[in-house]
Structures are given as structure tokens and as C-alpha cells.
N, C-alpha and C positions, 0 to 999 in steps of 0.2 A: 319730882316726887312720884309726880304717874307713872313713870318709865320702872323703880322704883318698888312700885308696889306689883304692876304686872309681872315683873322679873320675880317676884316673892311666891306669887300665885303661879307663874309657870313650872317655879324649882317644886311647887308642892305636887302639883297636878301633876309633874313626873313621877315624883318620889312613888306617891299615892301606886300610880300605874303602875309604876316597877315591882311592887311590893304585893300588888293584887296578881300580876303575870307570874312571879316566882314561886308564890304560894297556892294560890287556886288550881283545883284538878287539870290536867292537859290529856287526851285520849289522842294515841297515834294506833295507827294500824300497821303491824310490824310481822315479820317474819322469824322467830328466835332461830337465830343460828347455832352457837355455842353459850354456854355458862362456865363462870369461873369464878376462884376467890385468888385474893389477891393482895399481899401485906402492902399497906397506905402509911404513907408518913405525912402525918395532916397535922403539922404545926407550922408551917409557910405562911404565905398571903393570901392562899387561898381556903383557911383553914375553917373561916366563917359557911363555908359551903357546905361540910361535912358537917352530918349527924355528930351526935355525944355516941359516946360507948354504946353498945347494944345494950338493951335491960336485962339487969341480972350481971354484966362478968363488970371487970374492976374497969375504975376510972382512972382517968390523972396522966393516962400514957403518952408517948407522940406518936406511935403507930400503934397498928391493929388491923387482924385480915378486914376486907368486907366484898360479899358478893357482887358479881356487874353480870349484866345480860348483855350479850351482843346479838343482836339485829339488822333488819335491812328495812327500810319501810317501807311503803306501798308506791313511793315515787323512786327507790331503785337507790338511795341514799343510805350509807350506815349510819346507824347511831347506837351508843353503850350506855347504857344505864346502871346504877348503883343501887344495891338493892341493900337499905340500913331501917333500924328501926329507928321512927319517932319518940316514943316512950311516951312518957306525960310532957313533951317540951313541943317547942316550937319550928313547923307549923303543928298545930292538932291537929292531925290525922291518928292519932293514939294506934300509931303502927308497932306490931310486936311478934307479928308472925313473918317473921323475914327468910326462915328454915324453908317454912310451907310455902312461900313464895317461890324460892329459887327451886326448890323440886317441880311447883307446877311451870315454869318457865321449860326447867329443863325437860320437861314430860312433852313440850309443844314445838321439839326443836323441829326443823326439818329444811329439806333441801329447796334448789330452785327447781329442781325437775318434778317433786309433787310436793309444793307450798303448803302450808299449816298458817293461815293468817289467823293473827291475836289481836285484842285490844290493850293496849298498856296504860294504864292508869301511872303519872306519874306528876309530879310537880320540881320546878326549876329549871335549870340551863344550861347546856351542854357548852363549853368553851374549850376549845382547843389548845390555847393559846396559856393560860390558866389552868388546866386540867381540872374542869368541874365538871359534873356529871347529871342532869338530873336523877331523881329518886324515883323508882318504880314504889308502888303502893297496891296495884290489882293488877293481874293479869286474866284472861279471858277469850276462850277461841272463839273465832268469829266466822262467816260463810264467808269473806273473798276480801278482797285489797279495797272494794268498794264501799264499808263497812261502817257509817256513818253516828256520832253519839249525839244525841242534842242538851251539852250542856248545864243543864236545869239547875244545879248547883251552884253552878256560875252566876247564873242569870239573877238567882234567888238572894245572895249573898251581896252582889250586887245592888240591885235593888234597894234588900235591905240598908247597906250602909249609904247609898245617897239618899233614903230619905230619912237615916237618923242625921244626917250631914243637912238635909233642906230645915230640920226641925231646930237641928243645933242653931242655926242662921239664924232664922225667923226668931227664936227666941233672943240671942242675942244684938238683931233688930231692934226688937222691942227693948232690950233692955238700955240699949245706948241712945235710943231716943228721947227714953224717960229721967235714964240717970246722967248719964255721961253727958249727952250734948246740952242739956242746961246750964252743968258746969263751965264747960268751954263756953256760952255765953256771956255766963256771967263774967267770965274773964274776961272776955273781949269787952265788955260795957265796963268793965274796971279798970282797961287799960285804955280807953276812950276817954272815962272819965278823967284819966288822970294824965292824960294827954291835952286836955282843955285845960284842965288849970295849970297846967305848966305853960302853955301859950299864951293864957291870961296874964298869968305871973310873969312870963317875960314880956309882954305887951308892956303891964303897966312899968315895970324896971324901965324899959327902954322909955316910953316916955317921959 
């Protein structure tokens, strides 16, 4: 039963993680090379990765253009990003200037011979395999490939939900102390009790 409940508490403590890594801000330091758009047929298996429709044009489709930036980062590696709005949906980033995004991307393009280093703001996971993309959300020039963010969003968000998570605990603590493991005693003393008189009651049978 221990092996059991750790295996229960490890599938969460992933879940948790994954779900904080996919959603929370990621800042890379990148080089825009080219912009584009590009018609998406997102009704596959990987359809849960893609935004809803932009805000404002229709819904219900299975394709639909959306912007991608390509890049190089600062370790010399490509990466493409997807540039869609959030709208009111999830994650809240209540993103909806996706136009004025790919303009300022494409206004940062430049070569290897004289670099244009950016910050990208963007949240999710690049899979090749799958074709998922993370989602750009800010863009931002920066002085060089060395270019460093400290998080703070992260930390904060963080934070905050382990200690609505240490308070959830403690109260439920408290609450199975008071209510719950009573009851499981009394049970146990009622199936003791009733574990003795059936011992008695076959003691005296037998004799």
C-alpha cells in the first residue's frame, strides 16, 4: 500500500511539473532570422498544443493560417516558434496582439555577420517529432547572446501556489484528525468488540 501511495504522489508531483513548465514564462535569447505564416491543419493528436482561433475571425475550423518566427539562439541551435493568440482561454496570458508581435519580430531580423540579439518570451514545447511549437508572447532587443532574465514571475507564482498547497495540507491535517481518524477508530474498537464476542460465543459452543 506504501509503494502504492508514493507511485500516486509521484504521477502528481510530475503532472504538477509538467503543467507549471508548459505554462509558465520561458525567456531565450535568440536571433530572428526569417517570419512567416503558414496554413495549420490542427485537428491530429497534436491538436491540444494549438491555440483556438485568433479573437475576432470564426471558429469550428480544422485549419487556419498562424504566424511562426524562426530563429537561432544564443547556443547556435534553431528554434521556431508560433506566434497565436490567447484570447480569454487558457494559459492567461490574455494575448491578442499577434499582428504587432510578428511585425516587431520581423523588424529584429538579422544576419550572422551583424547579430540583432532579442529576448522571447514565450511558454510551451518545441517537439519535433509531434510538430509542436512553443508560443511567443513578447519579443524584446537585447545588447548580446549574454543576455540574462531573472524570472520573478516564476518564482512568485510559484511560491504562491506551494503555500496555498502547504495551507490546503495543514488544514486538511487538521481536519482528518478531528473528524475522520475518530471514526476509523471507532471502527476498529467495533470490530474488536465484535471479534471478542464471537470468540467467546465460540469458546462457550465448543465447550
Amino acid at each position: 500500500m506504501r509503494y502504492v501511495k508514493w507511485a500516486i504522489w509521484t504521477i502528481l508531483i510530475l503532472f504538477v511539473a509538467a503543467v507549471f513548465h508548459y505554462t509558465l514564462p520561458q525567456h531565450d535569447v535568440v536571433r530572428v532570422t526569417d517570419t512567416f505564416e503558414r496554413r495549420v491543419d490542427y485537428g491530429g493528436e497534436n491538436s491540444i498544443f494549438w491555440a483556438k482561433a485568433d479573437t475576432g475571425n470564426a471558429v469550428g475550423t480544422s485549419n487556419r493560417d498562424v504566424f511562426f518566427i524562426q530563429t537561432i539562439r544564443a547556443n547556435g541551435k534553431p528554434m521556431v516558434y508560433r506566434n497565436e493568440d490567447t484570447g480569454w482561454g487558457w494559459p492567461p496570458y490574455f494575448k491578442f496582439d499577434t499582428n504587432n508581435l510578428q511585425t516587431e519580430a520581423a523588424d529584429l531580423k538579422s544576419t550572422s555577420a551583424n547579430p540583432q540579439w532579442a529576448s522571447i518570451t514565450h511558454y510551451g514545447w518545441r517537439n519535433e517529432f509531434i510538430s509542436i511549437f512553443p508560443n511567443a508572447v513578447a519579443i524584446k532587443p537585447v545588447s548580446g547572446p549574454d543576455y540574462s532574465a531573472i524570472p520573478w514571475l516564476n518564482i512568485v507564482i510559484i511560491l504562491v501556489f506551494l503555500a496555498l498547497f502547504w495551507a490546503i495540507r495543514v488544514r486538511w491535517l487538521r481536519f482528518r484528525a478531528r473528524r475522520i481518524d475518530p471514526l476509523f477508530d471507532k471502527a476498529e474498537d467495533g470490530v474488536d468488540r465484535a471479534e471478542s464476542r464471537l470468540h467467546r460465543w465460540m469458546g462457550g459452543n465448543g465447550s
